[in-house]
SEDREN-875672 format. One record per residue: residue number from 1; residue in one letter; y negated, x, z negated of N, C-alpha, C in turn. Coordinates in pm, 1 decimal, always signed. Example, Ala and Ser with C-alpha at 12.3 -4.5 7.8 and 13.67 -1.06 7.14 Angstrom:
2
<dolum><n>1</n><res>A</res><n_Y>+569.0</n_Y><n_X>+1319.0</n_X><n_Z>-780.0</n_Z><ca_Y>+450.0</ca_Y><ca_X>+1230.0</ca_X><ca_Z>-780.0</ca_Z><c_Y>+330.0</c_Y><c_X>+1320.0</c_X><c_Z>-780.0</c_Z></dolum>
<dolum><n>2</n><res>S</res><n_Y>+225.0</n_Y><n_X>+1285.0</n_X><n_Z>-708.0</n_Z><ca_Y>+106.0</ca_Y><ca_X>+1367.0</ca_X><ca_Z>-714.0</ca_Z><c_Y>-3.0</c_Y><c_X>+1290.0</c_X><c_Z>-787.0</c_Z></dolum>
# end
This chain:
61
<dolum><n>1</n><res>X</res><n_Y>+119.8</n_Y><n_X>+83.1</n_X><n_Z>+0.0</n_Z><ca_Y>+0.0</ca_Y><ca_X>+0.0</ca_X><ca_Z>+0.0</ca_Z><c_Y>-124.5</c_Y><c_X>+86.3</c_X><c_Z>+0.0</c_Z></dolum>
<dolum><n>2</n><res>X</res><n_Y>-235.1</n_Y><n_X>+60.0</n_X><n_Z>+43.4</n_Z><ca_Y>-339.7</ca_Y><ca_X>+101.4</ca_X><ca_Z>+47.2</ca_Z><c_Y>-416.9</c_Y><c_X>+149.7</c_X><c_Z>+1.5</c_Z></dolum>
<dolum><n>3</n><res>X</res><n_Y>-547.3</n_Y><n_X>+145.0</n_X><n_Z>-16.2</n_Z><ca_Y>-609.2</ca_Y><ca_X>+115.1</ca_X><ca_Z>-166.8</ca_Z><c_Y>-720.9</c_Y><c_X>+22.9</c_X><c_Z>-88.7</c_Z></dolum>
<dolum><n>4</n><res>X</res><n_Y>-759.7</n_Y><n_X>-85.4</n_X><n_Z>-217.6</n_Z><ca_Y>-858.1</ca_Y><ca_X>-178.3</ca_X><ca_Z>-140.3</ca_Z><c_Y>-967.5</c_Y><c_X>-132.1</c_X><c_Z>-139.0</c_Z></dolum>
<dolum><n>5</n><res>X</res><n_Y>-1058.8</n_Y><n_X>-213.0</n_X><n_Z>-49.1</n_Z><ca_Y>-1198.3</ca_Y><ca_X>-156.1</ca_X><ca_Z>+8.4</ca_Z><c_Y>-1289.6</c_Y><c_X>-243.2</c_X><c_Z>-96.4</c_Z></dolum>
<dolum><n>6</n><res>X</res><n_Y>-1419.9</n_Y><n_X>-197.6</n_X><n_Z>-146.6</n_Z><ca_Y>-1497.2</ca_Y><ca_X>-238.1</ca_X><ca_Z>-245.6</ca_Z><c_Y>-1590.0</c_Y><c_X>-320.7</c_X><c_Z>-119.0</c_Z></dolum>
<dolum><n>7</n><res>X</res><n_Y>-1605.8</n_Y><n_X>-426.6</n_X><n_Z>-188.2</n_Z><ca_Y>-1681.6</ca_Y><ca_X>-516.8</ca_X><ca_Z>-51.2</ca_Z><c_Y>-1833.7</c_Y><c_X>-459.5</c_X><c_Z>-68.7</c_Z></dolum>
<dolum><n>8</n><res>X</res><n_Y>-1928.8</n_Y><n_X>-453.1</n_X><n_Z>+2.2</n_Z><ca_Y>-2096.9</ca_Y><ca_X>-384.4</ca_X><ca_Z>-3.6</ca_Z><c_Y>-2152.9</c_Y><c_X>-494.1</c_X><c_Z>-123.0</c_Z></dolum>
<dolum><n>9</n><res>X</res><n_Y>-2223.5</n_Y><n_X>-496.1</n_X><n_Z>-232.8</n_Z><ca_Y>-2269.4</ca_Y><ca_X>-503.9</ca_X><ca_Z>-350.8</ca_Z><c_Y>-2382.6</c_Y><c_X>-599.2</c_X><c_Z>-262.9</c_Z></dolum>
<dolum><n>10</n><res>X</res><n_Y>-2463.9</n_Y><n_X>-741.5</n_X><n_Z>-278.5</n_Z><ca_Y>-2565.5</ca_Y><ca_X>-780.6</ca_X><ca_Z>-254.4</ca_Z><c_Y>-2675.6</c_Y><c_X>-755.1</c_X><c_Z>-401.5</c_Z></dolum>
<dolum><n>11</n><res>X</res><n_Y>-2748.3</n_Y><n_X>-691.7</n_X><n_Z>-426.6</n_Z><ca_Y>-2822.7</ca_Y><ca_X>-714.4</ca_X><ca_Z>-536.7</ca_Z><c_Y>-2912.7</c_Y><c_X>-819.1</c_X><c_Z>-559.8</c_Z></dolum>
<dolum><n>12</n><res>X</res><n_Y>-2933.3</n_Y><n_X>-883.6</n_X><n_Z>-461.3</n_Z><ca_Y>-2970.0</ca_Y><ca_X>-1032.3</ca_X><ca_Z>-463.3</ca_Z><c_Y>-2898.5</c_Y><c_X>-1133.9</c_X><c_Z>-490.3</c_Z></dolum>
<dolum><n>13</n><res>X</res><n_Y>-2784.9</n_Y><n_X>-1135.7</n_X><n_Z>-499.4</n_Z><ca_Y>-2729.5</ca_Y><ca_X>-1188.5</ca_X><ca_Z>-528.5</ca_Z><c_Y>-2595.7</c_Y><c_X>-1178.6</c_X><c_Z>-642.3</c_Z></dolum>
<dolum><n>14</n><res>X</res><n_Y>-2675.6</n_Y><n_X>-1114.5</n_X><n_Z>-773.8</n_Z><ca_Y>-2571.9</ca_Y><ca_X>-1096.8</ca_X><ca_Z>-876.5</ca_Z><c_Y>-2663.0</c_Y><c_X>-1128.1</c_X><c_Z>-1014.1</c_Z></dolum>
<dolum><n>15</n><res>X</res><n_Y>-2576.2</n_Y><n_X>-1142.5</n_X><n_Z>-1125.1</n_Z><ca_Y>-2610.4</ca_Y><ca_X>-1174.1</ca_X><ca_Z>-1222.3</ca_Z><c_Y>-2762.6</c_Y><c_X>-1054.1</c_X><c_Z>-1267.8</c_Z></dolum>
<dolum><n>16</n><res>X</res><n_Y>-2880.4</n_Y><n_X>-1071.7</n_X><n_Z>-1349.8</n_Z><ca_Y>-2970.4</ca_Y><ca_X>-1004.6</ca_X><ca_Z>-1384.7</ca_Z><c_Y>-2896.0</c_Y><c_X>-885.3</c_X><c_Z>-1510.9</c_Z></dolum>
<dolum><n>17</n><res>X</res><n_Y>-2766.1</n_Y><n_X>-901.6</n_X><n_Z>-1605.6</n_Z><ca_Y>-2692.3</ca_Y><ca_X>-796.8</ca_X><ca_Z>-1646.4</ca_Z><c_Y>-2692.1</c_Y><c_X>-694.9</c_X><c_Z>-1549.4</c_Z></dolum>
<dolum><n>18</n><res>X</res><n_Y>-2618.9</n_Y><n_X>-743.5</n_X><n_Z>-1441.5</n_Z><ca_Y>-2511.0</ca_Y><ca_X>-655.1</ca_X><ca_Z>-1323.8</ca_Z><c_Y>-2608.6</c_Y><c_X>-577.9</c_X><c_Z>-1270.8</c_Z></dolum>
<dolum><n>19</n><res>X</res><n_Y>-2689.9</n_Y><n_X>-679.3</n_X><n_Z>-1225.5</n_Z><ca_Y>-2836.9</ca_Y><ca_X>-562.8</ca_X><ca_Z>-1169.7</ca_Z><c_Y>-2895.4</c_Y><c_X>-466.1</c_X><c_Z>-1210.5</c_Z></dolum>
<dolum><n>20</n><res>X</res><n_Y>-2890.9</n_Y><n_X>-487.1</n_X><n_Z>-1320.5</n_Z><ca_Y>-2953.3</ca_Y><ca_X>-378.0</ca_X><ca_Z>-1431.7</ca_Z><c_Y>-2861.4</c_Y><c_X>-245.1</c_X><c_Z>-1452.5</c_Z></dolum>
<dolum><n>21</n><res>X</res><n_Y>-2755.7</n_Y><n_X>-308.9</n_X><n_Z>-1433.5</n_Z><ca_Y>-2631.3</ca_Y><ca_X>-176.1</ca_X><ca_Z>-1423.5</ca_Z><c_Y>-2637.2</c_Y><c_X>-121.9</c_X><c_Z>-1310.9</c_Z></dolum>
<dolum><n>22</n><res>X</res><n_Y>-2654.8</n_Y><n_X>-149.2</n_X><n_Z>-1208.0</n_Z><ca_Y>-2679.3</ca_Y><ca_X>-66.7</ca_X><ca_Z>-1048.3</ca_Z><c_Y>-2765.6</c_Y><c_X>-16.2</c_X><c_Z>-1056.7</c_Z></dolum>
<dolum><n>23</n><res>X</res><n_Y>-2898.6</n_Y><n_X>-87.7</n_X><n_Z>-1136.8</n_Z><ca_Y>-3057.0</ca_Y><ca_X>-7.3</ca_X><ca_Z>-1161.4</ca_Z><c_Y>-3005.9</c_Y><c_X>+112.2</c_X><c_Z>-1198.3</c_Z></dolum>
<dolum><n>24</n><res>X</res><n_Y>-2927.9</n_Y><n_X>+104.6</n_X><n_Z>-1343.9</n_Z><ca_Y>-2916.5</ca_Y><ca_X>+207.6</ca_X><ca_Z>-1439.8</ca_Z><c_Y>-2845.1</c_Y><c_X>+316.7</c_X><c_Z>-1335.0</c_Z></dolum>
<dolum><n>25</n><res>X</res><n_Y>-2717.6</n_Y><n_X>+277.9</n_X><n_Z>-1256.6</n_Z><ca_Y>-2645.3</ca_Y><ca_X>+400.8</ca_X><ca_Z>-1193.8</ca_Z><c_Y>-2750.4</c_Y><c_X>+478.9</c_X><c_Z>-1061.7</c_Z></dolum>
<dolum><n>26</n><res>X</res><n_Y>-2848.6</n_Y><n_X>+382.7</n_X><n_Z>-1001.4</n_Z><ca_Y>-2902.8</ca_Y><ca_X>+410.1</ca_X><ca_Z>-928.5</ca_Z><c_Y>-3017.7</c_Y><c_X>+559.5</c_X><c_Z>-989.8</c_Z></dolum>
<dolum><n>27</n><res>X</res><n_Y>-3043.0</n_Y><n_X>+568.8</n_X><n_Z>-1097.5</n_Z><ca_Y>-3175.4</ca_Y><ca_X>+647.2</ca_X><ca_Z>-1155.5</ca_Z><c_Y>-3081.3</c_Y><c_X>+752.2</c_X><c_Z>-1213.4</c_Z></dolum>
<dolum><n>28</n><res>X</res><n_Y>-2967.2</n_Y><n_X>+717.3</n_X><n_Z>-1275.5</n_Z><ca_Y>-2858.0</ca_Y><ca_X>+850.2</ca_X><ca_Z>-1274.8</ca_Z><c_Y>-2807.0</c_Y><c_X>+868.4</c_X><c_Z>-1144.8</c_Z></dolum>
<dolum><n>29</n><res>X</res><n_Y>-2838.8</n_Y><n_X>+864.4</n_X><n_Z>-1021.4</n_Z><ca_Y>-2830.1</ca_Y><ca_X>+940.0</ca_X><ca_Z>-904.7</ca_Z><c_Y>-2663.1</c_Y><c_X>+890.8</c_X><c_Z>-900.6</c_Z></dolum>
<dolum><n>30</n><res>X</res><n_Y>-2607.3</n_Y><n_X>+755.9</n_X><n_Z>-937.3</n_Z><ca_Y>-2492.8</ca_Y><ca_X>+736.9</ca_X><ca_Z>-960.4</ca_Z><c_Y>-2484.2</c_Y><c_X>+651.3</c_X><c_Z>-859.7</c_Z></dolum>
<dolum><n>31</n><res>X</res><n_Y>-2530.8</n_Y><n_X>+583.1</n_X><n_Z>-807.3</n_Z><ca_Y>-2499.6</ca_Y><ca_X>+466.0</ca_X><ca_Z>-730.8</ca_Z><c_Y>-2411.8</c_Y><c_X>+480.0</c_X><c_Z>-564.9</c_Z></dolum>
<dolum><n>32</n><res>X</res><n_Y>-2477.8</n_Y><n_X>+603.5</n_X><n_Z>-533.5</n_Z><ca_Y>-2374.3</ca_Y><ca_X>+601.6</ca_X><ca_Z>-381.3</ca_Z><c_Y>-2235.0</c_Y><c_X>+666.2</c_X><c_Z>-458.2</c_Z></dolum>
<dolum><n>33</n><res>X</res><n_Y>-2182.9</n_Y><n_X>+706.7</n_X><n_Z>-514.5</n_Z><ca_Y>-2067.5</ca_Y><ca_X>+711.3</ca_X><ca_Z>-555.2</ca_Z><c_Y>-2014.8</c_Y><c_X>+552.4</c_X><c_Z>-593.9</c_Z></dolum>
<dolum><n>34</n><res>X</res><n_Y>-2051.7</n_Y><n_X>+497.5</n_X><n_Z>-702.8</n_Z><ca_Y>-2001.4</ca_Y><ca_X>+364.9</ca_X><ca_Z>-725.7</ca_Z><c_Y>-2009.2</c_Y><c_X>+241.5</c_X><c_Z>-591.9</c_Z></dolum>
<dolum><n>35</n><res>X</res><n_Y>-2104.5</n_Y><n_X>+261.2</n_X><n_Z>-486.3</n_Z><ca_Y>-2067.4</ca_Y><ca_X>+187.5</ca_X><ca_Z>-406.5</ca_Z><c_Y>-2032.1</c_Y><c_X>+259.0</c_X><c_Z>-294.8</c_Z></dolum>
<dolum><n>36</n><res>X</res><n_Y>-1951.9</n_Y><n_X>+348.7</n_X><n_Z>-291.9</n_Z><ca_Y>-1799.8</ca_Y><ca_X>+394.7</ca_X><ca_Z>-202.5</ca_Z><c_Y>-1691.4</c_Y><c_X>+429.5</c_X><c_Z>-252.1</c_Z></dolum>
<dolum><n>37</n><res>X</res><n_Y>-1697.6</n_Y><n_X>+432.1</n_X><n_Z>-380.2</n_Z><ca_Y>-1576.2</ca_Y><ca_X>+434.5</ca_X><ca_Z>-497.1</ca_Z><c_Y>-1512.3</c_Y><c_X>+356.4</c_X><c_Z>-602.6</c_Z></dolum>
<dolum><n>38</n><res>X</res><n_Y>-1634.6</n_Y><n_X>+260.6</n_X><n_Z>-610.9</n_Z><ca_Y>-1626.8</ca_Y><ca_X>+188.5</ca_X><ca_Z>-726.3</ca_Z><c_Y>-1701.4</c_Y><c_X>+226.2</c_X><c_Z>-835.3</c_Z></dolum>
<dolum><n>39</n><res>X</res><n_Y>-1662.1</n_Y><n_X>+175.3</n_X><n_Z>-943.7</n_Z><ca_Y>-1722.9</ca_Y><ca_X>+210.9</ca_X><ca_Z>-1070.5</ca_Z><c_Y>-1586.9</c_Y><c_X>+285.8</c_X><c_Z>-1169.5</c_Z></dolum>
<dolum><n>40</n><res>X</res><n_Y>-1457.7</n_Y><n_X>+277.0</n_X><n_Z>-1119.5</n_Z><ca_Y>-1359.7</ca_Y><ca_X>+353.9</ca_X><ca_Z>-1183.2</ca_Z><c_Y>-1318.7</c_Y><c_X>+531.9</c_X><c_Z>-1150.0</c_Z></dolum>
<dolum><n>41</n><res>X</res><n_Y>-1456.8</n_Y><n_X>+515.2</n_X><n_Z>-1050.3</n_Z><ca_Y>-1451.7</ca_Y><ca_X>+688.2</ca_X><ca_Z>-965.0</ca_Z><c_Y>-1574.9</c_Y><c_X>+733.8</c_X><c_Z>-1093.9</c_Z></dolum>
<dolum><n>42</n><res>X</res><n_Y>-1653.4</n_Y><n_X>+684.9</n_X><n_Z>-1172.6</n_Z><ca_Y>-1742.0</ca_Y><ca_X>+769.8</ca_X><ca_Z>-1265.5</ca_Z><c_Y>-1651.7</c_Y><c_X>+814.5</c_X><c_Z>-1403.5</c_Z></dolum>
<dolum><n>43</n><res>X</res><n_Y>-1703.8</n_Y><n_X>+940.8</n_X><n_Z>-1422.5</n_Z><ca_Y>-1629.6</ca_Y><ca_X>+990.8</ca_X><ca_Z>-1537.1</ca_Z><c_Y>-1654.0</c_Y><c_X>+887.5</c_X><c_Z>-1697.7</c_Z></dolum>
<dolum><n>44</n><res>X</res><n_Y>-1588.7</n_Y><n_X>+880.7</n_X><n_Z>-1812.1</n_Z><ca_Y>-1590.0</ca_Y><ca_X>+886.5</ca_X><ca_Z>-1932.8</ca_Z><c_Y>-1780.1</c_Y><c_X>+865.6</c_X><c_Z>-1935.4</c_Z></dolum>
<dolum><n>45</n><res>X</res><n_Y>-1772.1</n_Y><n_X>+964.9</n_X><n_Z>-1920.0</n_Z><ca_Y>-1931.7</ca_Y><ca_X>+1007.0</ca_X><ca_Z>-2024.7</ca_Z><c_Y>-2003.6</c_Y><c_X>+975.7</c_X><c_Z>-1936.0</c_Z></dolum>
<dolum><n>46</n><res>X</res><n_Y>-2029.8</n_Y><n_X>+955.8</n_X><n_Z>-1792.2</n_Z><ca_Y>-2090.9</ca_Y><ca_X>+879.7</ca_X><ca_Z>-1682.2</ca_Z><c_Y>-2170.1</c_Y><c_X>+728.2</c_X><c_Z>-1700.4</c_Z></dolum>
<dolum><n>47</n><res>X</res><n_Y>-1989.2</n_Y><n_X>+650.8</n_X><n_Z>-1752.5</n_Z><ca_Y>-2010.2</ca_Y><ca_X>+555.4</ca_X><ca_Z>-1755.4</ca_Z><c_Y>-2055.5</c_Y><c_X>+494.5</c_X><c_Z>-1943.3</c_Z></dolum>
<dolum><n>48</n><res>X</res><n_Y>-2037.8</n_Y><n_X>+619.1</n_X><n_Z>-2004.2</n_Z><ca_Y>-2150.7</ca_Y><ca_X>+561.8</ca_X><ca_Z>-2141.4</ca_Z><c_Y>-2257.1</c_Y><c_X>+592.9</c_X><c_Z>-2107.1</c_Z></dolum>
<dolum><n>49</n><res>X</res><n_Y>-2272.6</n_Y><n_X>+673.6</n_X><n_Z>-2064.6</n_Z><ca_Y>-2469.6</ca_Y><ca_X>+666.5</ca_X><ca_Z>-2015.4</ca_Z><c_Y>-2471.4</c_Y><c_X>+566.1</c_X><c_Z>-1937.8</c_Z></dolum>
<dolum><n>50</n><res>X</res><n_Y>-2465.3</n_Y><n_X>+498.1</n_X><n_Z>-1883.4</n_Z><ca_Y>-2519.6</ca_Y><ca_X>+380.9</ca_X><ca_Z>-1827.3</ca_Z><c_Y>-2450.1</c_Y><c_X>+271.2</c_X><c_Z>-1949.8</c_Z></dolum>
<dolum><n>51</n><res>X</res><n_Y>-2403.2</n_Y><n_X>+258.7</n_X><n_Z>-2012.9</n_Z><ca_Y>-2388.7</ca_Y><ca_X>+157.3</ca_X><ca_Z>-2057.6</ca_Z><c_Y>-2499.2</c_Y><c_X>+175.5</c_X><c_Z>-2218.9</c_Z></dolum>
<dolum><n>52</n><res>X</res><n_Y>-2446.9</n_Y><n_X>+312.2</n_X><n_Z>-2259.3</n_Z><ca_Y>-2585.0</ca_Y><ca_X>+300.5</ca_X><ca_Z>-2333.4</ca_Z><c_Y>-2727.8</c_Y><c_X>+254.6</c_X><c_Z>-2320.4</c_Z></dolum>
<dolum><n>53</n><res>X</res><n_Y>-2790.2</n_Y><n_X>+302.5</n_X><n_Z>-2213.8</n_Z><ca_Y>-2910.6</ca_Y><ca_X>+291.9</ca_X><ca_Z>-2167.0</ca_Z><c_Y>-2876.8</c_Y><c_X>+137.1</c_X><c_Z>-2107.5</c_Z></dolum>
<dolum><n>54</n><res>X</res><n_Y>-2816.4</n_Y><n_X>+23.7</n_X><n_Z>-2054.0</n_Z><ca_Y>-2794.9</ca_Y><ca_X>-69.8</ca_X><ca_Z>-2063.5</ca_Z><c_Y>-2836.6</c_Y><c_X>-122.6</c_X><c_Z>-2175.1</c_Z></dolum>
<dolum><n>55</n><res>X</res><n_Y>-2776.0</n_Y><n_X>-122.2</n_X><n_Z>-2292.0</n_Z><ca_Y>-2761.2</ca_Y><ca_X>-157.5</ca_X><ca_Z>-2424.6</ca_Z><c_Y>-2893.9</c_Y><c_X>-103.0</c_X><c_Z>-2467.2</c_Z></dolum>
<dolum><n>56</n><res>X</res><n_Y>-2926.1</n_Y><n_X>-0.8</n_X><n_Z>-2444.4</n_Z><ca_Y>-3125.1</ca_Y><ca_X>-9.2</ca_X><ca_Z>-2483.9</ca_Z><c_Y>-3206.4</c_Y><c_X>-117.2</c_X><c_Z>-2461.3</c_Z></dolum>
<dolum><n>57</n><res>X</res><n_Y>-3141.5</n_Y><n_X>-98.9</n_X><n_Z>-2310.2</n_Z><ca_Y>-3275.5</ca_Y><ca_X>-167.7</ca_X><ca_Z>-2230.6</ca_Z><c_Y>-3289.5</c_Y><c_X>-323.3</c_X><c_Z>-2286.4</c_Z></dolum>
<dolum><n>58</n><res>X</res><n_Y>-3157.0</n_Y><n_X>-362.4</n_X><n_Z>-2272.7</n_Z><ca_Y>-3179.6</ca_Y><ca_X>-539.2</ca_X><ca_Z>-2380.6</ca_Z><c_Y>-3186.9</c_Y><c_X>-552.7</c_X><c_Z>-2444.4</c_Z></dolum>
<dolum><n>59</n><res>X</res><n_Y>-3161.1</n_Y><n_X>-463.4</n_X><n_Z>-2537.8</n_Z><ca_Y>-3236.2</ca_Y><ca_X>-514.5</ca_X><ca_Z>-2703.0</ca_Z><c_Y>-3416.1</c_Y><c_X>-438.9</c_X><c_Z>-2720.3</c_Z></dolum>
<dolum><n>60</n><res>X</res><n_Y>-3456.6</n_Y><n_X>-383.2</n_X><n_Z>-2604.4</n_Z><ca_Y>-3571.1</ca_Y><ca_X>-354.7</ca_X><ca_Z>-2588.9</ca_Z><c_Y>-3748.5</c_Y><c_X>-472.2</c_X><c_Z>-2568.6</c_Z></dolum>
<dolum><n>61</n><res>X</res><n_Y>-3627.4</n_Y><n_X>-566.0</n_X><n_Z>-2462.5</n_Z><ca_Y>-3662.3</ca_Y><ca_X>-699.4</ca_X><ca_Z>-2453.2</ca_Z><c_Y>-3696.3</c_Y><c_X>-801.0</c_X><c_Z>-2558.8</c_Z></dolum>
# end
């Protein structure tokens, strides 16, 4: 079997969380990896920095 293809991401059309997480991978210079790999191609400590800084950003609000 294959491996499946990640369909292209609309950012217009996703939840304001989700967006904020592409923001976040996008400014860690993360984002063309996660959208030709996924999000299971970022390392461990990759993906706590974005989820940390996630978790800032809304309780910042």
């Amino acid at each position: 079997m294959g491996k499946k293809k990640e369909q292209p991401i609309d950012l217009n059309n996703i939840e304001p969380e989700e967006k904020l997480k592409y923001e976040i991978a996008e400014e860690l210079g993360l984002l063309d990896r996660v959208a030709e790999h996924g999000w299971k191609s970022l390392t461990s400590k990759e993906t706590g920095r974005i989820g940390g800084l996630l978790n800032k950003r809304k309780h910042k609000n």
